[in-house]
mmCIF file of the N, C-alpha and C atoms, coordinates in Angstrom:
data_MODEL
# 
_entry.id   MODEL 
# 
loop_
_atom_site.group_PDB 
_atom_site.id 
_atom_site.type_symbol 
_atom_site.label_atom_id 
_atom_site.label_alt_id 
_atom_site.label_comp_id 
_atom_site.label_asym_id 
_atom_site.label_entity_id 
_atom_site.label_seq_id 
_atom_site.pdbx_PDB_ins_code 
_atom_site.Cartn_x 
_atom_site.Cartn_y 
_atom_site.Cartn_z 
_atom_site.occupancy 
_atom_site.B_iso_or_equiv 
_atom_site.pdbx_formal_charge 
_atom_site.auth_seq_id 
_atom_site.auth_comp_id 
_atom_site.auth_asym_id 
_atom_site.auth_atom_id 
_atom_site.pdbx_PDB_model_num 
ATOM 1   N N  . UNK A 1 1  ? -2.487  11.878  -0.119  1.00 0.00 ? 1  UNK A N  1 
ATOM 2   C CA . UNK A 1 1  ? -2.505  11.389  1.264   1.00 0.00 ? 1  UNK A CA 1 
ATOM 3   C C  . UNK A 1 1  ? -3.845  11.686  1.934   1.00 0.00 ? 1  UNK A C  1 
ATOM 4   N N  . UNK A 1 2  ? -4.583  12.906  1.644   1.00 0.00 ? 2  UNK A N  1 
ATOM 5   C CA . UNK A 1 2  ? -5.818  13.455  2.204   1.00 0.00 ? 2  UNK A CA 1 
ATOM 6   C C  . UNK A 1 2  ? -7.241  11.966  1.963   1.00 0.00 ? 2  UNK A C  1 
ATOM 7   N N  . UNK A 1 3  ? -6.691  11.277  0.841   1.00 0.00 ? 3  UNK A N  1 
ATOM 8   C CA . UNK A 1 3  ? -7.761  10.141  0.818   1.00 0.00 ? 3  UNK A CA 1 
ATOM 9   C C  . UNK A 1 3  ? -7.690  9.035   1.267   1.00 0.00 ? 3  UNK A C  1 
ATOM 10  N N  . UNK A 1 4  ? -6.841  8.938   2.135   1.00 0.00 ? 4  UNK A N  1 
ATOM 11  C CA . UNK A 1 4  ? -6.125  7.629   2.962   1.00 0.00 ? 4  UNK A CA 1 
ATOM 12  C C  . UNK A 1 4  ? -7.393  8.147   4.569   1.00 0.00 ? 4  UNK A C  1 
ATOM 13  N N  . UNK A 1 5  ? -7.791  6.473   4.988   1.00 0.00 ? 5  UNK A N  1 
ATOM 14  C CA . UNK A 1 5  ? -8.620  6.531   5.822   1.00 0.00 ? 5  UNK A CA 1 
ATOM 15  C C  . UNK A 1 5  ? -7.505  6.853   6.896   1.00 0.00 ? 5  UNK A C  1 
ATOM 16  N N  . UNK A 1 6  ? -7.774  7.268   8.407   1.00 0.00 ? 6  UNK A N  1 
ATOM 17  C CA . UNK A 1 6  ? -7.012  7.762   9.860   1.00 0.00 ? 6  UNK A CA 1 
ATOM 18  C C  . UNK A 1 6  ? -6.152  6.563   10.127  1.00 0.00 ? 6  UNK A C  1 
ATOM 19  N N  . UNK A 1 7  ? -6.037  5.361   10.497  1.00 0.00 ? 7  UNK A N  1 
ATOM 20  C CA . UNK A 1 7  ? -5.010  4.123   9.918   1.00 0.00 ? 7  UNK A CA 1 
ATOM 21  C C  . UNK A 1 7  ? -4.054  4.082   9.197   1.00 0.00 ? 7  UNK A C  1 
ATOM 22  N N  . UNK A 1 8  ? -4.619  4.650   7.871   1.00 0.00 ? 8  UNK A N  1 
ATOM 23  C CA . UNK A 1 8  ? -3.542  4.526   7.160   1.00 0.00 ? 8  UNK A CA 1 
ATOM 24  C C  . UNK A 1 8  ? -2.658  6.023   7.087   1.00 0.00 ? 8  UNK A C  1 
ATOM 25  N N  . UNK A 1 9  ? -3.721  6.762   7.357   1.00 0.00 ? 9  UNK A N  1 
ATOM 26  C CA . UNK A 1 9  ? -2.999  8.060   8.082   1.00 0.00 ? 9  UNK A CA 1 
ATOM 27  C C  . UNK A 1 9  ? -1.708  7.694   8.466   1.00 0.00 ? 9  UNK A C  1 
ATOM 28  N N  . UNK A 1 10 ? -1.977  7.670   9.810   1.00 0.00 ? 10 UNK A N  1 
ATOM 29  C CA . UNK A 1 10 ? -0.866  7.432   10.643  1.00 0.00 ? 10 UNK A CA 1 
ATOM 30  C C  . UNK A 1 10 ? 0.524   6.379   10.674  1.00 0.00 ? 10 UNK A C  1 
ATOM 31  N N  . UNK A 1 11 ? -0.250  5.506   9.332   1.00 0.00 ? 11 UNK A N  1 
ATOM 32  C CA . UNK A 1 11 ? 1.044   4.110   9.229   1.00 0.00 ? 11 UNK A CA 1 
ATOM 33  C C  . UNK A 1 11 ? 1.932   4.845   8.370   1.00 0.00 ? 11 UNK A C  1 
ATOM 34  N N  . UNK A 1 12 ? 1.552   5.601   7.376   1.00 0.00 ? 12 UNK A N  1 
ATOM 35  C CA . UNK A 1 12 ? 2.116   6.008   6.348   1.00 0.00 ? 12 UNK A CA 1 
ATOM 36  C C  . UNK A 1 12 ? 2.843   7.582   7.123   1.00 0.00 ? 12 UNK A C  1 
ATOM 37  N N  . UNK A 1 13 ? 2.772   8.499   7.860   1.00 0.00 ? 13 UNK A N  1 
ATOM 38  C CA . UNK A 1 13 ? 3.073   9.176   8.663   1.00 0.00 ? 13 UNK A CA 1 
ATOM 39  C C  . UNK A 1 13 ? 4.465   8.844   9.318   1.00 0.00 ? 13 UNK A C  1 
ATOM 40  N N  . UNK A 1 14 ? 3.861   7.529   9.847   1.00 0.00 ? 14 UNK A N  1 
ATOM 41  C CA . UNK A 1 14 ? 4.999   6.536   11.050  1.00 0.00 ? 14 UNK A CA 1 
ATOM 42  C C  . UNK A 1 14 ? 6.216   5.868   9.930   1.00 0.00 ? 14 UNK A C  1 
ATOM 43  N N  . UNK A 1 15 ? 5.770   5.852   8.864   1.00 0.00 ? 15 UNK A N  1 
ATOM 44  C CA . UNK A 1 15 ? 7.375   5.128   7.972   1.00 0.00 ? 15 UNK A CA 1 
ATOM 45  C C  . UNK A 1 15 ? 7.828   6.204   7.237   1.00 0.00 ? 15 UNK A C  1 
ATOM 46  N N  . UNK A 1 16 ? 8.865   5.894   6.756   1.00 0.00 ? 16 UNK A N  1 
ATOM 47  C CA . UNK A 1 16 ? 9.913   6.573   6.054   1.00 0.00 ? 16 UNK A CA 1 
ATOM 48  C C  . UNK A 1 16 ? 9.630   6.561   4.494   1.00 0.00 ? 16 UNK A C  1 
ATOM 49  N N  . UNK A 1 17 ? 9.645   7.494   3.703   1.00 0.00 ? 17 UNK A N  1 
ATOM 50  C CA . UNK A 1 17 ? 9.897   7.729   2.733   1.00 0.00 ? 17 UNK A CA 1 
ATOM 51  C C  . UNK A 1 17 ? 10.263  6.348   1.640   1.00 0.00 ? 17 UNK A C  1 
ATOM 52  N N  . UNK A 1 18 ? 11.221  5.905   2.503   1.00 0.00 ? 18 UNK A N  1 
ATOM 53  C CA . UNK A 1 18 ? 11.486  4.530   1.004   1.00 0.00 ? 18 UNK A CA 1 
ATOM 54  C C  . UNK A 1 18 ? 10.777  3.520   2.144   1.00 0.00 ? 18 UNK A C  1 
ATOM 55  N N  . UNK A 1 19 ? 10.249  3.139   2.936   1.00 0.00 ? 19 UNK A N  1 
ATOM 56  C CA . UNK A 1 19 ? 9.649   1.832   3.841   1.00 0.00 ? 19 UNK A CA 1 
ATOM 57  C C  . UNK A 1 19 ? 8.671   2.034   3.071   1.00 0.00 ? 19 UNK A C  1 
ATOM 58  N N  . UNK A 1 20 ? 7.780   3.503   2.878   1.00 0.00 ? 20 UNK A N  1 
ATOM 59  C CA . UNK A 1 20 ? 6.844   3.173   1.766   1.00 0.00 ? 20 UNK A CA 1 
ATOM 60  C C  . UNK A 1 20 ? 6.593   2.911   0.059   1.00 0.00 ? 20 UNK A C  1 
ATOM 61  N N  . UNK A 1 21 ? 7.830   3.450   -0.087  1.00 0.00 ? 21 UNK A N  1 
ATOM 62  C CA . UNK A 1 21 ? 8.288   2.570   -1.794  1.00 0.00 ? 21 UNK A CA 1 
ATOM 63  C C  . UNK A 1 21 ? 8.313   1.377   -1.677  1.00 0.00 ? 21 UNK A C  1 
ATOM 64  N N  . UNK A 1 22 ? 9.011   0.939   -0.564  1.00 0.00 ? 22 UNK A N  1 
ATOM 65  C CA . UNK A 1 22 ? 9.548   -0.638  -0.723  1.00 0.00 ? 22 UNK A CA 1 
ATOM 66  C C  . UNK A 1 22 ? 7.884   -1.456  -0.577  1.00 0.00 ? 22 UNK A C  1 
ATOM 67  N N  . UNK A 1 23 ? 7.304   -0.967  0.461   1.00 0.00 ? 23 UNK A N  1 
ATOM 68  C CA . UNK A 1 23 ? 5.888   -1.141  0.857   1.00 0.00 ? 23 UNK A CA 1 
ATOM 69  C C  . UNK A 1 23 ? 4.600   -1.435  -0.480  1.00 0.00 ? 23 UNK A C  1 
ATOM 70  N N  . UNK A 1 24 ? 4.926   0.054   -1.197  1.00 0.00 ? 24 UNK A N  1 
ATOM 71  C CA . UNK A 1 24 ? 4.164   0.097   -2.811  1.00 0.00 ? 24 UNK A CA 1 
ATOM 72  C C  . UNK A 1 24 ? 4.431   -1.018  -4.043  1.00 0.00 ? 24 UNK A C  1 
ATOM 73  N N  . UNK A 1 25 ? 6.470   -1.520  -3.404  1.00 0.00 ? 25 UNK A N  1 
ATOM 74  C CA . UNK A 1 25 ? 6.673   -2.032  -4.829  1.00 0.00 ? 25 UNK A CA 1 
ATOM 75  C C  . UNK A 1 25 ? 6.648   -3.367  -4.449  1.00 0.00 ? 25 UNK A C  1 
ATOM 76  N N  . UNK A 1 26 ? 5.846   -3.845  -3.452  1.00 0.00 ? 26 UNK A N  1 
ATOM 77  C CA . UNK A 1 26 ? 6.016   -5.119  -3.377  1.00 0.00 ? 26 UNK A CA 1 
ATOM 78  C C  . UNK A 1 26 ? 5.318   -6.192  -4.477  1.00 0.00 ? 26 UNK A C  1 
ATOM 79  N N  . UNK A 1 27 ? 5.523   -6.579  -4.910  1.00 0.00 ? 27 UNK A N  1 
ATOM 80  C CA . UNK A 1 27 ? 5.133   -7.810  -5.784  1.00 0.00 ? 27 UNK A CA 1 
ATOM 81  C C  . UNK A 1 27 ? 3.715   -8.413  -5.719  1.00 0.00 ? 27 UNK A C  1 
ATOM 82  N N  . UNK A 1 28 ? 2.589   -8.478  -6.484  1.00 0.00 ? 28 UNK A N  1 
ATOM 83  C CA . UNK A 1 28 ? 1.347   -9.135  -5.908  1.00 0.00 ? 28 UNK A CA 1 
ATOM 84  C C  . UNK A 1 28 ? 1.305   -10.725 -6.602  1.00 0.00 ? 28 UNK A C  1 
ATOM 85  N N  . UNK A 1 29 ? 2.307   -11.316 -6.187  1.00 0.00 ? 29 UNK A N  1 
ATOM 86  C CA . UNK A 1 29 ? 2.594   -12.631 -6.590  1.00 0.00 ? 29 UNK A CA 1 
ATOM 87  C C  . UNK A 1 29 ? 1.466   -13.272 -5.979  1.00 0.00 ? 29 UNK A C  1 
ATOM 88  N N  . UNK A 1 30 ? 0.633   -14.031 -6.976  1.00 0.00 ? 30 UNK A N  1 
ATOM 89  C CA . UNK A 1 30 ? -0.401  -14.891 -6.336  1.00 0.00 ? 30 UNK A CA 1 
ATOM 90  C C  . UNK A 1 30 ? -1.487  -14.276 -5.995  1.00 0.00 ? 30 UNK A C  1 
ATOM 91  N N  . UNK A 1 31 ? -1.832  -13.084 -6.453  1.00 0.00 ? 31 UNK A N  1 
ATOM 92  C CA . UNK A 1 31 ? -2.909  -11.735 -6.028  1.00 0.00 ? 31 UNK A CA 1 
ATOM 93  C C  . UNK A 1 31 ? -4.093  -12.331 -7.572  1.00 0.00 ? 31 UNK A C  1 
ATOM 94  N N  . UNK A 1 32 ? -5.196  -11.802 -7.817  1.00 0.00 ? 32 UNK A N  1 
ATOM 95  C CA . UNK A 1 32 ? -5.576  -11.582 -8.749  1.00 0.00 ? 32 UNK A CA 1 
ATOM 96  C C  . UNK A 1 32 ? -5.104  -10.276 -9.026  1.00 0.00 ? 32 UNK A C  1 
ATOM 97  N N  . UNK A 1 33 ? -4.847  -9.921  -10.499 1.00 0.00 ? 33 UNK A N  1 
ATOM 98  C CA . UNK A 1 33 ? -4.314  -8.463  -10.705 1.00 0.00 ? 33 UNK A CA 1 
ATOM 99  C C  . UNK A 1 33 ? -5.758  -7.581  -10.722 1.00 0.00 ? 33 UNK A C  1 
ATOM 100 N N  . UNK A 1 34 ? -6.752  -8.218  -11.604 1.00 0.00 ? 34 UNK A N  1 
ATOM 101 C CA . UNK A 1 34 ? -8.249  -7.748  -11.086 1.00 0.00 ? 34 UNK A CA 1 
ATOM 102 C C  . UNK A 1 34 ? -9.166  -8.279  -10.568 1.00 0.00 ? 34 UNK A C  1 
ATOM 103 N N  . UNK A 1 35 ? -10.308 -7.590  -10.208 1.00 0.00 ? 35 UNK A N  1 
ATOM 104 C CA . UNK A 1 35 ? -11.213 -8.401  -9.506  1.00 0.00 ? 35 UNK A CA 1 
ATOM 105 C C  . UNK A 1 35 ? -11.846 -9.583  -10.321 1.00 0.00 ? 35 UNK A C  1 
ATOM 106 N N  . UNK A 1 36 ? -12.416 -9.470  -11.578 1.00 0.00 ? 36 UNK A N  1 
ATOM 107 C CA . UNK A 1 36 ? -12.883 -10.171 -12.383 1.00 0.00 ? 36 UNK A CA 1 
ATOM 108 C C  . UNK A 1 36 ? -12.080 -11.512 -12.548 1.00 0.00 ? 36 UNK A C  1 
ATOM 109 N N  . UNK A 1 37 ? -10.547 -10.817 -12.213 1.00 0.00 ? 37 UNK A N  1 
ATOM 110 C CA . UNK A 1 37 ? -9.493  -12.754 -12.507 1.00 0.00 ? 37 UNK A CA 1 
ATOM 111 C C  . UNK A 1 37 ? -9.968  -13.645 -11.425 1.00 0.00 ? 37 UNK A C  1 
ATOM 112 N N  . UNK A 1 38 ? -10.448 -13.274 -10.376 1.00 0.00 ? 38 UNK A N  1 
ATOM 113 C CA . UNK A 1 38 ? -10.750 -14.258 -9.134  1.00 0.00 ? 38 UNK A CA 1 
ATOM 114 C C  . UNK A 1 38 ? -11.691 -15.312 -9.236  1.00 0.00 ? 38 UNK A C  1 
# 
């Protein structure tokens, strides 16, 4: 958590425990998975 910029500080602070699982496991449907796929 100490490497999270003050933003994300506080978003991650402000939710719950699984809002941020659900948050982590979201799907990157339509994302490049790396930079190089773009």
């Amino acid at each position: 958590m100490q490497d999270l910029k003050p933003p994300s500080k506080s978003m991650a602070k402000s939710m719950s425990e699984k809002e941020l699982e659900k948050m982590a496991s979201t799907p990157t449907h339509g994302k490049p998975r790396h930079k190089h796929d773009s």
